[in-house]
C-alpha positions as a Markdown table, in Angstrom:
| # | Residue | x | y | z |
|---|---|---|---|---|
| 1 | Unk | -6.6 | 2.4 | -3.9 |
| 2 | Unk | -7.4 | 0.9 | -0.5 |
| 3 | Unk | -5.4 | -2.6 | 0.3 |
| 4 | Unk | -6.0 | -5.6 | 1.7 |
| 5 | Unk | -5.4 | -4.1 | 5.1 |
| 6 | Unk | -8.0 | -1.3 | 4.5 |
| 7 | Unk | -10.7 | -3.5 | 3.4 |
| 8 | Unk | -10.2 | -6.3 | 5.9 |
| 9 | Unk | -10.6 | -3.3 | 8.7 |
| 10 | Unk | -13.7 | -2.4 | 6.8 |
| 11 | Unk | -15.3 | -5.6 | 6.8 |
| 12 | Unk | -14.7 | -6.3 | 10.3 |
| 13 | Unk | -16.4 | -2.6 | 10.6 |
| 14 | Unk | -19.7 | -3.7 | 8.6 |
| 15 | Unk | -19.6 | -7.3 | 10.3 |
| 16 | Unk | -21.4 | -6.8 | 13.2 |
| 17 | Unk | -24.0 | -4.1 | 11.8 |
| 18 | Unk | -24.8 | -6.4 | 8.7 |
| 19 | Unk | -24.4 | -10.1 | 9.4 |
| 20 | Unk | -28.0 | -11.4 | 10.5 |
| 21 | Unk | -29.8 | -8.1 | 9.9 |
| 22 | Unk | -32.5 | -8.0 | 6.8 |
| 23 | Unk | -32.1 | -5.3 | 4.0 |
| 24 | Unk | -35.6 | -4.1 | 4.3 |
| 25 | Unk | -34.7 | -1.6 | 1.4 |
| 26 | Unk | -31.7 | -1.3 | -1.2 |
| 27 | Unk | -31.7 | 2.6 | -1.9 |
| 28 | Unk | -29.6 | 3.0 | -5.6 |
| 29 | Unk | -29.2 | 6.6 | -6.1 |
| 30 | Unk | -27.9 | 6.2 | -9.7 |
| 31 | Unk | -27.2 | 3.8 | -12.7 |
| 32 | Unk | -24.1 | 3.3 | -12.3 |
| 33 | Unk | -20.5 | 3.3 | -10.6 |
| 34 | Unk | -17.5 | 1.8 | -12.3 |
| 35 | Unk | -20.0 | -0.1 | -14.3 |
| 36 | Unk | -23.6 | -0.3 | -14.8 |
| 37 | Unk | -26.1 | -1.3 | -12.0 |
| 38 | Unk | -27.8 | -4.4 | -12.5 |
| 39 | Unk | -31.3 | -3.7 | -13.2 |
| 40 | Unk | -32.8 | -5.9 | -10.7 |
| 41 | Unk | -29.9 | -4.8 | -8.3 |
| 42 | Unk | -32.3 | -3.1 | -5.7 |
| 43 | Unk | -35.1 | -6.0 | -5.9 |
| 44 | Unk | -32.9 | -9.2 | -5.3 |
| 45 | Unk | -31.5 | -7.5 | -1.8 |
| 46 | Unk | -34.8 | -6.0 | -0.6 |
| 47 | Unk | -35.7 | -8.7 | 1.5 |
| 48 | Unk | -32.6 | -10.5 | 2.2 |
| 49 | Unk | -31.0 | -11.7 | 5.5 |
| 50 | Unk | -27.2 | -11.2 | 5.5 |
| 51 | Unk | -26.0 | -14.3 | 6.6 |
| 52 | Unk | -22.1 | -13.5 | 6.6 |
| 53 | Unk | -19.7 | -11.0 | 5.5 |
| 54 | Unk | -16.5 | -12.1 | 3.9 |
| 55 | Unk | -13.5 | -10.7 | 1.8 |
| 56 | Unk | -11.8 | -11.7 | -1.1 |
| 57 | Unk | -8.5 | -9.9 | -1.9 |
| 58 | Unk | -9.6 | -6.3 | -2.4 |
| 59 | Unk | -13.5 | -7.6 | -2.6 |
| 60 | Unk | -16.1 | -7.6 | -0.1 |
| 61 | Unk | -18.6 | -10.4 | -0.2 |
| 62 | Unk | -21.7 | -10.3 | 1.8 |
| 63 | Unk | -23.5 | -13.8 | 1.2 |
| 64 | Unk | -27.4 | -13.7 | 1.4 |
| 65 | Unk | -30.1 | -15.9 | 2.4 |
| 66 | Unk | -31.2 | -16.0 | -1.1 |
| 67 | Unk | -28.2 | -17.8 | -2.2 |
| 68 | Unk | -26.4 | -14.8 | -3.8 |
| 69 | Unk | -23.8 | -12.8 | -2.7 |
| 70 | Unk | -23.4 | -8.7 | -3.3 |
| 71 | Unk | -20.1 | -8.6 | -4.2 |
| 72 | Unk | -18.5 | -5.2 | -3.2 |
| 73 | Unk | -15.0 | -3.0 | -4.2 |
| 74 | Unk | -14.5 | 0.5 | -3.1 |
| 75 | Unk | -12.2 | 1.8 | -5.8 |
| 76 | Unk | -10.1 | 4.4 | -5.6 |
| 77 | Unk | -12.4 | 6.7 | -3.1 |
| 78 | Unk | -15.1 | 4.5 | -1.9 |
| 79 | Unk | -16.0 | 3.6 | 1.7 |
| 80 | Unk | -18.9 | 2.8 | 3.8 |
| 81 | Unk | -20.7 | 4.8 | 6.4 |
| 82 | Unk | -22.9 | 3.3 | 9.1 |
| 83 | Unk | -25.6 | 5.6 | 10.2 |
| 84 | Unk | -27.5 | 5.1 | 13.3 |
| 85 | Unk | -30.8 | 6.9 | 15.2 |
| 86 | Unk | -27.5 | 8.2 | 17.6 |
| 87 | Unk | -24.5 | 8.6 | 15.4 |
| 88 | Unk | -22.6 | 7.8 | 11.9 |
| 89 | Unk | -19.6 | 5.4 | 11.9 |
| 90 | Unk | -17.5 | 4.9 | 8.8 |
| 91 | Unk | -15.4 | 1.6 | 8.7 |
| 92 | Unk | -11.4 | 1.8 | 7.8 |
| 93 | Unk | -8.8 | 4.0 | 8.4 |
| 94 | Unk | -7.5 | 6.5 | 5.7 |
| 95 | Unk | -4.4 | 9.0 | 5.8 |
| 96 | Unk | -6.9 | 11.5 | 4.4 |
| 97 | Unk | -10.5 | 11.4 | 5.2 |
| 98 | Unk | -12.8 | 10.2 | 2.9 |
| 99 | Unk | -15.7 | 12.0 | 1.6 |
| 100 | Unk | -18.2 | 13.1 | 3.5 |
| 101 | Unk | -20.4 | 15.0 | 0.8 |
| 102 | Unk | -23.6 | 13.1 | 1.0 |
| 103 | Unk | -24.3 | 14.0 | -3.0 |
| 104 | Unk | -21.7 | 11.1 | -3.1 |
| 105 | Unk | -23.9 | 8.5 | -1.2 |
| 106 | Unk | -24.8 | 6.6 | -3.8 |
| 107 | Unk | -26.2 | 3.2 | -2.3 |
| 108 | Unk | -27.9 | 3.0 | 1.0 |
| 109 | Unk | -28.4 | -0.3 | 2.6 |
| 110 | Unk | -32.0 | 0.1 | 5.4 |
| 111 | Unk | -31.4 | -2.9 | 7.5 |
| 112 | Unk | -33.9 | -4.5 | 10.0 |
| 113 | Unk | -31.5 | -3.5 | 12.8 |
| 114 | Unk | -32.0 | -0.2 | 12.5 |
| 115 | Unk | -29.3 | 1.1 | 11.1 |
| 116 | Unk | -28.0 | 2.2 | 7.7 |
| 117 | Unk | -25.0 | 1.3 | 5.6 |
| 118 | Unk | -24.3 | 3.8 | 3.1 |
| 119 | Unk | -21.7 | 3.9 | 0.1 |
| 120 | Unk | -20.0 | 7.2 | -0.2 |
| 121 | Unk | -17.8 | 7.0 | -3.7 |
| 122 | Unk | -17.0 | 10.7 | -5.2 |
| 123 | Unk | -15.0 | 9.1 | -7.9 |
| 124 | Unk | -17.2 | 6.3 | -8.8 |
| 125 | Unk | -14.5 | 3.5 | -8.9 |
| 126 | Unk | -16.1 | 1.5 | -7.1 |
| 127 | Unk | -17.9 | -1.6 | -7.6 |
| 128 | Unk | -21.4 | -3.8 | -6.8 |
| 129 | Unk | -23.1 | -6.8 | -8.3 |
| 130 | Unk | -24.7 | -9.3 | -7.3 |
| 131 | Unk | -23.6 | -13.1 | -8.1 |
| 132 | Unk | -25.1 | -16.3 | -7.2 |
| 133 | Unk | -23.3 | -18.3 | -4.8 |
| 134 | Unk | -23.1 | -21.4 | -7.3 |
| 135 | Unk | -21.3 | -18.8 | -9.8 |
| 136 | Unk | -18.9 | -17.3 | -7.6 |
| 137 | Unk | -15.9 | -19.4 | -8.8 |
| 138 | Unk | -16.8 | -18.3 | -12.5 |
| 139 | Unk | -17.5 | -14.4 | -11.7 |
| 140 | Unk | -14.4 | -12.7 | -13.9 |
| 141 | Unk | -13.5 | -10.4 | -11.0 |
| 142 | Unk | -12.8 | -13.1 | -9.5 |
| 143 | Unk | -11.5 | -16.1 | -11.4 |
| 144 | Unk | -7.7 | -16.3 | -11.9 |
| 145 | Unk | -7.1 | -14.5 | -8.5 |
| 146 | Unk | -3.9 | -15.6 | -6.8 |
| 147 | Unk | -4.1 | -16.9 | -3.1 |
| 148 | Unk | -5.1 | -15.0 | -0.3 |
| 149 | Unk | -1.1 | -13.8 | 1.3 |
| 150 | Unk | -3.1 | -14.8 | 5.0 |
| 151 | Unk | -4.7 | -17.8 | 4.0 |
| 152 | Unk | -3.4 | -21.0 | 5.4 |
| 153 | Unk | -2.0 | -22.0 | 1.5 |
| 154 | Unk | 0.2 | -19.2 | 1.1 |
| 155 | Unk | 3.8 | -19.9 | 1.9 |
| 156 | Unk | 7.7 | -19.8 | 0.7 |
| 157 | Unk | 6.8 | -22.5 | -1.4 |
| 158 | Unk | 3.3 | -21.3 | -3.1 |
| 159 | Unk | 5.4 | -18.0 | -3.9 |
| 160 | Unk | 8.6 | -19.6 | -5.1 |
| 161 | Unk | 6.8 | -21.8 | -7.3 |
| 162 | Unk | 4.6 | -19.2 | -8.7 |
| 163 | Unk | 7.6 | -16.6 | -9.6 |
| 164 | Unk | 9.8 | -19.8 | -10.9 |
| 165 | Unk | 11.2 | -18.6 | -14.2 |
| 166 | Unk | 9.5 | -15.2 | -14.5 |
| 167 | Unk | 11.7 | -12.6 | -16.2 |
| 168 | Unk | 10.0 | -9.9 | -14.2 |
| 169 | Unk | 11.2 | -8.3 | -11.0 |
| 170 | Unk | 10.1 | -9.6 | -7.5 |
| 171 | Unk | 7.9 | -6.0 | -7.2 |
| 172 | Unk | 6.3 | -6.1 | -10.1 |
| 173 | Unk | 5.4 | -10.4 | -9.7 |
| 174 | Unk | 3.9 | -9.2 | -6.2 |
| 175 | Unk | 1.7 | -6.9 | -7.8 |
| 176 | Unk | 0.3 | -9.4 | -10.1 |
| 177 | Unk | -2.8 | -10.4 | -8.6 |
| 178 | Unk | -3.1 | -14.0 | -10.0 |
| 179 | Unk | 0.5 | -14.7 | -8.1 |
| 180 | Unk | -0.9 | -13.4 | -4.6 |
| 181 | Unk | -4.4 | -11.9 | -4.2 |
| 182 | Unk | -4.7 | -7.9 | -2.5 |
| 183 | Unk | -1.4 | -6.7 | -2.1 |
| 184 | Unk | -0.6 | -3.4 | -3.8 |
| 185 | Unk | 2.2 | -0.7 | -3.8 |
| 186 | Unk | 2.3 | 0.6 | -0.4 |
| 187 | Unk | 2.8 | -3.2 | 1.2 |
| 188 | Unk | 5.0 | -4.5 | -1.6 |
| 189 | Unk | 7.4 | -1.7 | -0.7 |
| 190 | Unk | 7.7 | -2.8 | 3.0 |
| 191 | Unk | 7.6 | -6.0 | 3.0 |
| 192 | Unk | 10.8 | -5.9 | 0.3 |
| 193 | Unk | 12.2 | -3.7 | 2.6 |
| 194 | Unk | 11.9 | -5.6 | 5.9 |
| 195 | Unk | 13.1 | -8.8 | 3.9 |
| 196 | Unk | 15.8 | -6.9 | 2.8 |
| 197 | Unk | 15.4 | -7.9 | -1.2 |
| 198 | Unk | 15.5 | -5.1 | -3.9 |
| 199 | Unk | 12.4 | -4.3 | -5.5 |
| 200 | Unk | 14.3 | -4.9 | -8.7 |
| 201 | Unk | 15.7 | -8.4 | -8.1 |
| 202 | Unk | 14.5 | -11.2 | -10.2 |
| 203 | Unk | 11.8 | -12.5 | -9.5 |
| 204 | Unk | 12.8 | -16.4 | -10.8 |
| 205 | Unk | 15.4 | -15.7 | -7.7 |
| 206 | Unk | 12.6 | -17.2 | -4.8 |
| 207 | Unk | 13.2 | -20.3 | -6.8 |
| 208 | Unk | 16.1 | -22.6 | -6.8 |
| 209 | Unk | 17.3 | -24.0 | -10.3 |
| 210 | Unk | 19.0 | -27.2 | -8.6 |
| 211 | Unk | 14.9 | -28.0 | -7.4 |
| 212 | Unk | 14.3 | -27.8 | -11.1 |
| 213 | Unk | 16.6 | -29.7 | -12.4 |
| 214 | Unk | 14.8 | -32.8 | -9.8 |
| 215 | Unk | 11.8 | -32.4 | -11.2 |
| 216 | Unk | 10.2 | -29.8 | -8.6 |
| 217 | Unk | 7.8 | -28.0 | -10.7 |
| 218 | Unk | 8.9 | -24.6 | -10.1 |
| 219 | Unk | 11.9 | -25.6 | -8.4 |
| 220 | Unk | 12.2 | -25.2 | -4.5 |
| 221 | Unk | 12.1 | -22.2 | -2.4 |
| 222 | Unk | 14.9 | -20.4 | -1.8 |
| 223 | Unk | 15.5 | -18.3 | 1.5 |
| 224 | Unk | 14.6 | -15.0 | -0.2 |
| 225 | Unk | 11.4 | -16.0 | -0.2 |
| 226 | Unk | 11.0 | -17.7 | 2.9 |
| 227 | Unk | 11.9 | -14.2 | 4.1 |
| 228 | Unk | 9.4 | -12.4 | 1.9 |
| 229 | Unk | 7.0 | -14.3 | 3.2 |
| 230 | Unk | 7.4 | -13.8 | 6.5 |
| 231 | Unk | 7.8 | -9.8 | 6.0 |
| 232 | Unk | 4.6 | -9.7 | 4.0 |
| 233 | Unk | 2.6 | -11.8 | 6.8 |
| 234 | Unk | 3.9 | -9.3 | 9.3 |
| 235 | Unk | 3.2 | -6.5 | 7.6 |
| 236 | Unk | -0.4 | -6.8 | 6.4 |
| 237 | Unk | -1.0 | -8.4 | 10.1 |
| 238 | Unk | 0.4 | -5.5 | 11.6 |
| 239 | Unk | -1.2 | -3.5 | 9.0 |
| 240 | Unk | -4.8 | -4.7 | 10.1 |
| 241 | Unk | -4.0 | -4.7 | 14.0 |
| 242 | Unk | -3.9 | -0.8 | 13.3 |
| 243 | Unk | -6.9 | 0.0 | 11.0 |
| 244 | Unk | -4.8 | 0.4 | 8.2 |
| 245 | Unk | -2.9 | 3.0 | 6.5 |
| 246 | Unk | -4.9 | 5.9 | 5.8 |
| 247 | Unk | -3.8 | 6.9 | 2.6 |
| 248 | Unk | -5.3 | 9.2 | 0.7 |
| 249 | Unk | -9.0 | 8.8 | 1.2 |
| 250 | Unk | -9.0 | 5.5 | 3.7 |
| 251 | Unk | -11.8 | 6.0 | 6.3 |
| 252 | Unk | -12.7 | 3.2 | 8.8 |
| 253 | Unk | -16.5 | 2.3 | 9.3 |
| 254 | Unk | -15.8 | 4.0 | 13.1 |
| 255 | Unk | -14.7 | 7.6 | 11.3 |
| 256 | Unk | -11.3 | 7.4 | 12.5 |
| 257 | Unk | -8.1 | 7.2 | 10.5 |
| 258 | Unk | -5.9 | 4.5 | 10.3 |
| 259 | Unk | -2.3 | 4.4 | 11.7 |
| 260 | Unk | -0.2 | 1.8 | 10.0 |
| 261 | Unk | 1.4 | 5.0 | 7.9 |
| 262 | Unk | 3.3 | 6.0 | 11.2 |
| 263 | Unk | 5.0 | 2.7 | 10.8 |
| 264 | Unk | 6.5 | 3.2 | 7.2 |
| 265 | Unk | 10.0 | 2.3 | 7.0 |
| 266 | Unk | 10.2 | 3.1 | 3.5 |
| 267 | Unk | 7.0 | 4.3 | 2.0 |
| 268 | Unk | 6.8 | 7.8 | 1.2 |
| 269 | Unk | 9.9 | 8.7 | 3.5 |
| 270 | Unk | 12.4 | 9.8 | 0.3 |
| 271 | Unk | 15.4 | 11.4 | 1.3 |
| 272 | Unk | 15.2 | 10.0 | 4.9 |
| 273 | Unk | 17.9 | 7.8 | 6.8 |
| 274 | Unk | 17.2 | 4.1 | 6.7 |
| 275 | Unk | 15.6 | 2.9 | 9.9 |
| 276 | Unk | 17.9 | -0.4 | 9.2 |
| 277 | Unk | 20.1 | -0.6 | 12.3 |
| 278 | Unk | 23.9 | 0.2 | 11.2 |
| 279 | Unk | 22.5 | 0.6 | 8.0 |
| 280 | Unk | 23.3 | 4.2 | 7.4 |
| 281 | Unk | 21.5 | 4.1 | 3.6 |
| 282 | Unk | 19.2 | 6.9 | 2.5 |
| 283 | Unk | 15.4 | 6.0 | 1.4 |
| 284 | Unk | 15.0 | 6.4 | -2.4 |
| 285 | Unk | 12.5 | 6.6 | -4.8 |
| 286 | Unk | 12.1 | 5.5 | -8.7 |
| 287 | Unk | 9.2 | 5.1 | -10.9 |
| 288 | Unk | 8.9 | 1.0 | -12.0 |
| 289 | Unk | 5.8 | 0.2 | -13.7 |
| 290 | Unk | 4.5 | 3.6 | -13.6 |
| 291 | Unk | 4.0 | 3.1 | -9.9 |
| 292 | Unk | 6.5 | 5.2 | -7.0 |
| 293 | Unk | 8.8 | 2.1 | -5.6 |
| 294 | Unk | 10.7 | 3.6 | -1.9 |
| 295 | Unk | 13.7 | 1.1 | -0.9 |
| 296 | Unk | 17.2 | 1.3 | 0.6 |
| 297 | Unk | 19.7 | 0.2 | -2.3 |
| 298 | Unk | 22.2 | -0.1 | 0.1 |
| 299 | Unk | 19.8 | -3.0 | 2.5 |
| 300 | Unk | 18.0 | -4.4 | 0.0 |
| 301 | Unk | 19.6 | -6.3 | -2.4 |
């Protein structure tokens, strides 16, 4: 499933396509995706002015004159294609391509610009429904999310505070969505591994007892995760500055793949020599939580 990485390149794909143009016509080629179309889906964009493109975690949100907003996910295989009089464009970058079958097009976007955005999903994972504005902070896709890890509120101390006492590891607490909003297994993996903590350490561990025992709530940070922190704003930064990772079936509005995958240290390189300097460890893999976990054992700790 695409990351926050992947659908921040995508939106910044879409942005300049769909912000201020008018959806002259919302083209729903069948009832459903992961769930059920509305039934007035179509009829509440026809019409609309885009008047900004935003994301949330993994979501997309694409706020209308009308005062809704089309809240969008691509799932395990979705991705956007921008089709022009000249040329096609798909937003985000993928290891391996997305599909191109256009049986899969399954919503397509006319806009007053000329062009056309069109949703390609051969799995039908993906996601759209429309929200009013006023109702956003109550939409249950939504409610309970964590912070956004770029967002100005995320730091050592947000984390530590959130993970204080929990009796799961540090991997699987990342991957809890109402702890930090849109990471998932690939950037957990590296950013454990370029702050040098085992994805199987404690999670209560980014939080000092001796805060607790002053009344912190949550206790204090400890510098575990002022290092995690740091590694996981690099990461996804890094992550973005390159379109991504490509995984799978990650496809950038332009059509080209992403690149961020050539930077692995850890993901998907089993077997390999740790890129640590003096490190001299061997990459490893293990099944936690029914997901693939890649670290050094003899780096991270």
């Amino acid at each position: 499933m695409p990351e926050l990485p992947e659908v921040e390149t995508v939106r910044r794909g879409l942005q300049p396509v769909m912000e201020g143009a008018r959806i002259i016509k919302a083209e729903v080629r069948r009832a459903d995706l992961r769930v059920p179309f509305q039934r007035d889906f179509a009829s509440r964009l026809q019409g609309q002015t885009v008047t900004g493109l935003g994301r949330r975690a993994k979501y997309l949100l694409a706020d209308l004159a009308s005062g809704d907003v089309l809240l969008m996910h691509l799932g395990m295989s979705g991705s956007f294609r921008v089709v022009k009089a000249d040329h096609a464009k798909t937003p985000g970058h993928f290891h391996h391509p997305r599909g191109k079958d256009d049986a899969h097009d399954h919503v397509v976007l006319h806009l007053s610009s000329g062009a056309d955005v069109v949703f390609n999903d051969p799995r039908r994972f993906g996601l759209m429904k429309i929200v009013a504005r006023k109702a956003l902070d109550q939409e249950p896709l939504l409610r309970g999310l964590g912070p956004e890890p770029l967002g100005n509120e995320f730091d050592a101390v947000m984390l530590a505070r959130a993970c204080a006492g929990k009796k799961t590891s540090l991997k699987a607490a990342l991957l809890d969505q109402r702890v930090v909003a849109g990471l998932g297994n690939i950037y957990v993996c590296e950013a454990l591994y370029r702050a040098r903590l085992s994805p199987r350490r404690l999670a209560a561990t980014l939080s000092t007892k001796a805060g607790q025992r002053k009344g912190v709530a949550g206790g204090e940070p400890t510098d575990h995760a002022r290092r995690l922190v740091a590694a996981i704003h690099a990461v996804l930064n890094e992550a973005i500055k390159a379109g991504g990772s490509s995984l799978r079936d990650h496809r950038q509005t332009t059509g080209e793949l992403g690149y961020f995958q050539h930077s692995f240290q850890v993901y998907d390189r089993e077997g390999e020599k740790c890129r640590s300097p003096g490190c001299g460890g061997t990459v490893q893999r293990f099944t936690q939580n029914g997901r693939s976990t890649f670290w050094c054992p003899k780096c991270q700790k």
